[in-house]
C-alpha positions in Angstrom: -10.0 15.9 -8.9 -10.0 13.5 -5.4 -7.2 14.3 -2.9 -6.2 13.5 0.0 -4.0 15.8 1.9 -1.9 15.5 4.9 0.6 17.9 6.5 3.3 17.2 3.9 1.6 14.5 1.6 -1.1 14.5 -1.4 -2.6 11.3 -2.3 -4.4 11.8 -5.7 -5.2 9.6 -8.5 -2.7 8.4 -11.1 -1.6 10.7 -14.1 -0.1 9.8 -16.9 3.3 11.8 -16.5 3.7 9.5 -13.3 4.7 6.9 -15.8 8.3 7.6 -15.9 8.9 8.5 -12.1 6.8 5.4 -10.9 8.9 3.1 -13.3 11.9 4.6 -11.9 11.0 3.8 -8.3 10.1 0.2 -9.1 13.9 -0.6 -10.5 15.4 0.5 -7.0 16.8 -2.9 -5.9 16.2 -1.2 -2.6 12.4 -1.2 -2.9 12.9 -4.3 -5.0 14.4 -6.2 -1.7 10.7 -8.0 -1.1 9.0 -7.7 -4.4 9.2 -10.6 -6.5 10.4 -8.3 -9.3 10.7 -5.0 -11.1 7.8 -3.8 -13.2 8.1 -3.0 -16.9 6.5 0.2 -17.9 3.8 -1.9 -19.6 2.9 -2.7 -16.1 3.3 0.4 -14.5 0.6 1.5 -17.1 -1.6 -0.9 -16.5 -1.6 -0.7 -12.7 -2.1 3.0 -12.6 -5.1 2.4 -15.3 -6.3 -0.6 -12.4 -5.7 1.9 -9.7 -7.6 4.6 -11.3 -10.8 2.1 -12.4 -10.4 0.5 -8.6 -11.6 4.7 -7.2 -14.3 4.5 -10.0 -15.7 0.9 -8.8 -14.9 0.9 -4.7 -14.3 4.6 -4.2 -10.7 3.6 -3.3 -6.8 2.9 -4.6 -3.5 2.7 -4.1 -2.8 6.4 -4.3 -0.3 8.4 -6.2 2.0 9.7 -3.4 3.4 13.2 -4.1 5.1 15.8 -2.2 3.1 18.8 -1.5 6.4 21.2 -1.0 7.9 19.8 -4.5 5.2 18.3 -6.3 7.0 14.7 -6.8 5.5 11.6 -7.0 7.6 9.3 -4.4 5.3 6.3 -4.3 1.5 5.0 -3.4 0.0 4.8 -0.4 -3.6 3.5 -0.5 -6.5 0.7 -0.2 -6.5 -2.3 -2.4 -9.5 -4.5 -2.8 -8.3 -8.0 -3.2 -10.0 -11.9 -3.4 -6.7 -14.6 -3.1 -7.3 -18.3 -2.3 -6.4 -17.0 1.3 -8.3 -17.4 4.7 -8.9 -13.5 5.4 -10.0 -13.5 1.6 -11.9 -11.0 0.4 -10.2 -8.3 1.9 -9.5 -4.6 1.5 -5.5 -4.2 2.0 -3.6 -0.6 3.3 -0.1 -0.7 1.2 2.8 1.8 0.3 5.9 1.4 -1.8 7.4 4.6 -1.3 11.2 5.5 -3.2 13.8 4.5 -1.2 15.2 8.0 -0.7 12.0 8.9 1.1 12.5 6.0 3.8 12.7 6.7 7.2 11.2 10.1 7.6 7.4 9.6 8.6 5.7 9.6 5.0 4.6 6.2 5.3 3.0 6.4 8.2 1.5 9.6 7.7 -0.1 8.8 4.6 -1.4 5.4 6.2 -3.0 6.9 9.2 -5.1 9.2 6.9 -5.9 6.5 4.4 -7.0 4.5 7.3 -9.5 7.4 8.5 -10.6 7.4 4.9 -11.2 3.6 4.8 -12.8 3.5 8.2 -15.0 7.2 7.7 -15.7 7.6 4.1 -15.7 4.0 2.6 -17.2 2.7 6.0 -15.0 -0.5 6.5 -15.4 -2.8 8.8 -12.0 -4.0 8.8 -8.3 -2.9 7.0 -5.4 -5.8 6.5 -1.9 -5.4 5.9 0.6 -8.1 5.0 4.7 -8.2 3.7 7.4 -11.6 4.1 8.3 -11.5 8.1 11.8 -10.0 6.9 10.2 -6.6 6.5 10.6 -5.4 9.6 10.2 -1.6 8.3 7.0 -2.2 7.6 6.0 -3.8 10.1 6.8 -1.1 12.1 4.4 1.3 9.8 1.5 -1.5 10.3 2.5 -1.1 14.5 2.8 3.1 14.1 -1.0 3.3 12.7 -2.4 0.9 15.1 -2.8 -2.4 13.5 -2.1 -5.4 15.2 0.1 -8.8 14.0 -2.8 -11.8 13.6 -0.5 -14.3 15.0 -2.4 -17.1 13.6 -2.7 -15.3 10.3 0.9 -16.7 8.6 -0.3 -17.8 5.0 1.9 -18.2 1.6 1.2 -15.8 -0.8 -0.6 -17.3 -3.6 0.8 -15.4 -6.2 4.3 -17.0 -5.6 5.4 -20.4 -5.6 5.7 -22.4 -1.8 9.2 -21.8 -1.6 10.0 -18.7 -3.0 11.8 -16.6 -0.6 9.3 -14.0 -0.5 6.4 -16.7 -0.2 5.8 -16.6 3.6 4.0 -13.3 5.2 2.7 -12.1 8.0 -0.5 -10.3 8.5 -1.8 -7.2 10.1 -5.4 -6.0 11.5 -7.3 -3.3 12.4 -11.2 -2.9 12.4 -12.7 -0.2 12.9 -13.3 -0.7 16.3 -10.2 -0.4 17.3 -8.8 1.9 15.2 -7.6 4.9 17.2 -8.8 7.3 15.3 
């Protein structure tokens, strides 16, 4: 089975006993605070089975994070192919949503920088976007800590959510392989 392992992290494919922890972290209201909404389980399944079919397709996904001491799943960190009605559309996107009890001590960060190797050696990117609402200062700071850098004329509204939506409005990240630091 595909891993990806870092010092404390595994980044795998998804399974299906991730259902019920992945479900759980997706009704945090922390992790909620700029999501448009919490995911049913329905969804959960069907974006682990996207996820999955995304590695088949582009050799990449937003990865199952787990825990290497413990074994538990606290998030995904990966690459997502995507094609909105945006200006830096089609793109291949870095994200993480990580359980709120596993903020603030590095796993983030450390599971971006080695799915940005990935992107950048395996999958042979050119270039690796991030975006979140300009609230979201905590990851902004991840998108800073791996080396990308803010596109200050790259503000769009998302085009999943309505124009004035409070989550609408989002900043964007960079990093090519160029200048990745790698």
């Amino acid at each position: 089975m595909f891993t990806i392992s870092t010092s404390r992290l595994l980044l795998r494919l998804w399974k299906e006993g991730d259902i019920d922890a992945y479900y759980q972290i997706n009704q945090d209201p922390d992790v909620l605070e700029f999501l448009p909404g919490a995911l049913t389980r329905t969804e959960v399944k069907n974006f682990m089975a996207r996820q999955n079919q995304q590695f088949v397709e582009r050799g990449f996904a937003l990865w199952a994070a787990e825990l290497k001491e413990t074994s538990d799943l606290i998030g995904f960190i990966g690459l997502n192919y995507f094609d909105y009605p945006v200006h830096f559309s089609p793109a291949v996107e870095i994200g993480w949503r990580l359980s709120s009890s596993f903020w603030g001590k590095g796993y983030a960060t450390e599971g971006a920088r080695k799915v940005i190797e990935f992107g950048f050696h395996q999958c042979h990117l050119q270039e690796i976007v991030a975006f979140t609402v300009p609230k979201n200062i905590r990851s902004q700071r991840v998108m800073e800590k791996i080396g990308m850098v803010q596109d200050m004329n790259g503000d769009f509204f998302h085009p999943k959510l309505p124009r004035k939506h409070r989550l609408a409005k989002h900043v964007l990240y960079r990093i090519t392989s160029e200048n990745a630091a790698l």
